[in-house]
Structures are given as C-alpha cells and as structure tokens.
C-alpha positions as CSV (number, residue, x, y, z in Angstrom):
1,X,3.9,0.5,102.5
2,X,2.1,1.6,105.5
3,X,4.6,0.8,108.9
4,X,1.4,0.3,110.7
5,X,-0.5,-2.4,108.0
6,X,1.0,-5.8,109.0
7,X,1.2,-8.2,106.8
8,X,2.5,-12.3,107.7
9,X,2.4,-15.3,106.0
10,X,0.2,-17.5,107.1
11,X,1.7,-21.7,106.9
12,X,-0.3,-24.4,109.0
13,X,1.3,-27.2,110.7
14,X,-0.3,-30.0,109.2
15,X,-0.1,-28.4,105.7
16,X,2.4,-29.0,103.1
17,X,4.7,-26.5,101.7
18,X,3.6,-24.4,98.9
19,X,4.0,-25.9,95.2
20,X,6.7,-23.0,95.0
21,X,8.2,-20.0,95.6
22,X,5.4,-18.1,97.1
23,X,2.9,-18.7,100.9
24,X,-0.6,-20.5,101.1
25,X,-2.2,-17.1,102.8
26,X,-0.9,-14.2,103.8
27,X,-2.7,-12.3,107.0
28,X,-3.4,-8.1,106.6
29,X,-4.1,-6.3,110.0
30,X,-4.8,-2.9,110.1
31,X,-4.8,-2.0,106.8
32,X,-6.4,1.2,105.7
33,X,-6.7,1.3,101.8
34,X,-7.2,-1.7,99.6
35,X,-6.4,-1.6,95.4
36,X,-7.9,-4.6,93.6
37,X,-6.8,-4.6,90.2
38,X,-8.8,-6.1,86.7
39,X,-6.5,-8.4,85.0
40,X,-3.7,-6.6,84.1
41,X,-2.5,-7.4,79.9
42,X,0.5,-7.3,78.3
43,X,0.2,-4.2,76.4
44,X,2.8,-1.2,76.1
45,X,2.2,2.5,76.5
46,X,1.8,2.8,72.8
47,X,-0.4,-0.1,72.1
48,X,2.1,-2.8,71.1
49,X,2.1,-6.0,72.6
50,X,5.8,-7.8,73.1
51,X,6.5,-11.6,71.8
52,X,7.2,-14.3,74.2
53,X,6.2,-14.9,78.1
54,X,9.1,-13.7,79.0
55,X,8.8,-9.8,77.6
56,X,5.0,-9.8,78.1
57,X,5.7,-10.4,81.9
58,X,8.1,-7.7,82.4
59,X,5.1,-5.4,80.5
60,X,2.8,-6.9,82.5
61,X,4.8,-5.8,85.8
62,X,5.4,-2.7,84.1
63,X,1.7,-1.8,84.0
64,X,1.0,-3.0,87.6
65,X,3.5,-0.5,88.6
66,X,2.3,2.2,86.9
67,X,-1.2,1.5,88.7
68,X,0.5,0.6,92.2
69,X,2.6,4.1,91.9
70,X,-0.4,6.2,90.8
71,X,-2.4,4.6,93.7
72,X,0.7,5.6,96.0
73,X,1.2,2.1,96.8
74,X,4.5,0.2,95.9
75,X,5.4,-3.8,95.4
76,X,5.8,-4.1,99.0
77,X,1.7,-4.0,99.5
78,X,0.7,-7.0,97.2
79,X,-0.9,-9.4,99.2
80,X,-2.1,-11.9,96.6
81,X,-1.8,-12.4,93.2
82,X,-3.8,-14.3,90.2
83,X,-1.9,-14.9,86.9
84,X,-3.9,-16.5,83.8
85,X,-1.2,-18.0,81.2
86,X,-2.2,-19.6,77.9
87,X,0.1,-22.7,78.0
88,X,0.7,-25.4,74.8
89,X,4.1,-26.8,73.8
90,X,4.2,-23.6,71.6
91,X,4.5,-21.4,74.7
92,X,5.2,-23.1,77.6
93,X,6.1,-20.3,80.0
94,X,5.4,-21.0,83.2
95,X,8.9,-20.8,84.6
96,X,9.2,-17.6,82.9
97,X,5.7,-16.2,84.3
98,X,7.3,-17.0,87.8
99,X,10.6,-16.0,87.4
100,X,9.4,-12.4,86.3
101,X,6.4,-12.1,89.4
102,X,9.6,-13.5,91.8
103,X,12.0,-10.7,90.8
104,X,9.0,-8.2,90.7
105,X,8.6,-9.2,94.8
106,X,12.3,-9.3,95.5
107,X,11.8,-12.2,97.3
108,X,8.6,-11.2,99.0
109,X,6.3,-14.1,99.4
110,X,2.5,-13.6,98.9
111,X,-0.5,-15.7,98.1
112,X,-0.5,-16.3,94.5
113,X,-2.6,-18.6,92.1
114,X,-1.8,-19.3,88.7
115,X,-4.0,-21.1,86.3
116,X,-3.3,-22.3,83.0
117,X,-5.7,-21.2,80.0
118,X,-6.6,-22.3,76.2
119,X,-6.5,-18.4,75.7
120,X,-7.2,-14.6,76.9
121,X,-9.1,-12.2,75.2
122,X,-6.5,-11.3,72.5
123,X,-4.8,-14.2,70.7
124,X,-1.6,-12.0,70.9
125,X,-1.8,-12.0,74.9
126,X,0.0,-14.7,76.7
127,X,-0.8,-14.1,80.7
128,X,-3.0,-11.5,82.0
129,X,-1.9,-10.9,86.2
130,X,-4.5,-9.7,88.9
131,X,-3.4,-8.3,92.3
132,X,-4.4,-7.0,95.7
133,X,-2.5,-4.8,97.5
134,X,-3.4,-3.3,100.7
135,X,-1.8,-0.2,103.0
C-alpha cells in the first residue's frame, strides 16, 4: 500500500450507519495503479472446490491474494468489494461470507455489496467475490 494513495471512509451526516461491519463509500486520492478483479470462485490450485461457505470463503480469499500479491498489491488496497452468495435454508452463509471478508481486512472497513443469488455458474460454487484495489 502506496504511503502516498489515501484512502477514507466516506459516512454522511444525515445517513444511517451501514447494515454492518463495513463503510457506505470509501474516497481514493492519488492513487496511481488500479486492479479490478472478475469474480473471483471458490476453486483450489488443483481444481477442487471445498464444501461449505465457510471453506469456500477462505479459498476464495486465498485466490484474491494470490492475484493481489502477484499485482504487488496487498489487502490493505481493497477499496470495494462485491460478493454473490447462493443462499436457501440449505446453505445459509451469510454470516460466514462476512466473517471470512472481516478477518481477510483485519478490521479495515471498505465499501462492500453483497447480494444474494439462486446460483453461480457451477452448482458446486457457493459465493463468487469481486474487488478493487487501488495504489
């Protein structure tokens, strides 16, 4: 994360407080390099996909590290975030979901935007995660 990039929440008076753990905008000045990633999927190095929210959120932050290290970026420059979640009573995961992007962040708030879905591309897929990071 770039010293010079500057990054603040953004919270109007007027405005209620965020649904949860995360900020309605967040404000990028002078930031040089920007990485917009395709939804990122649940799927391991050697093509298996784990069972449950839960383990296909921590492969899901997995991969997004993978692409945030070999951009030479780190957590720290995620400015927004877009998670798609297949929710029914069989899977019901949103807690999970945002448990696992909270301790990805270590506390760092960003804009973030999570929608519920009937289903992703592959029926084994439970959440698919989008982000922007900027430096």
């Amino acid at each position: 994360m770039s010293d010079s990039v500057i990054r603040r929440t953004i919270s109007p008076d007027g405005m209620a407080p965020p649904a949860a753990r995360f900020a309605h905008a967040v404000l990028v000045e002078n930031a040089s390099r920007w990485l917009h990633t395709s939804g990122v999927v649940p799927v391991a190095p050697d093509g298996s996909v784990p069972d449950g929210v839960s383990a296909q959120a921590s492969q899901v932050w997995s991969n997004i590290a993978a692409i945030l290290a070999d951009a030479g970026m780190t957590a720290g420059d995620i400015v927004s975030i877009t998670t798609y979640l297949v929710a029914s009573e069989q899977t019901p995961g949103l807690a999970q979901a945002m448990a696992a992007r909270d301790e990805f962040l270590g506390g760092r708030l960003v804009s973030s935007t999570l929608v519920t879905v009937p289903a992703l591309a592959q029926p084994s897929w439970l959440l698919e995660i989008a982000v922007v990071a900027a430096s």
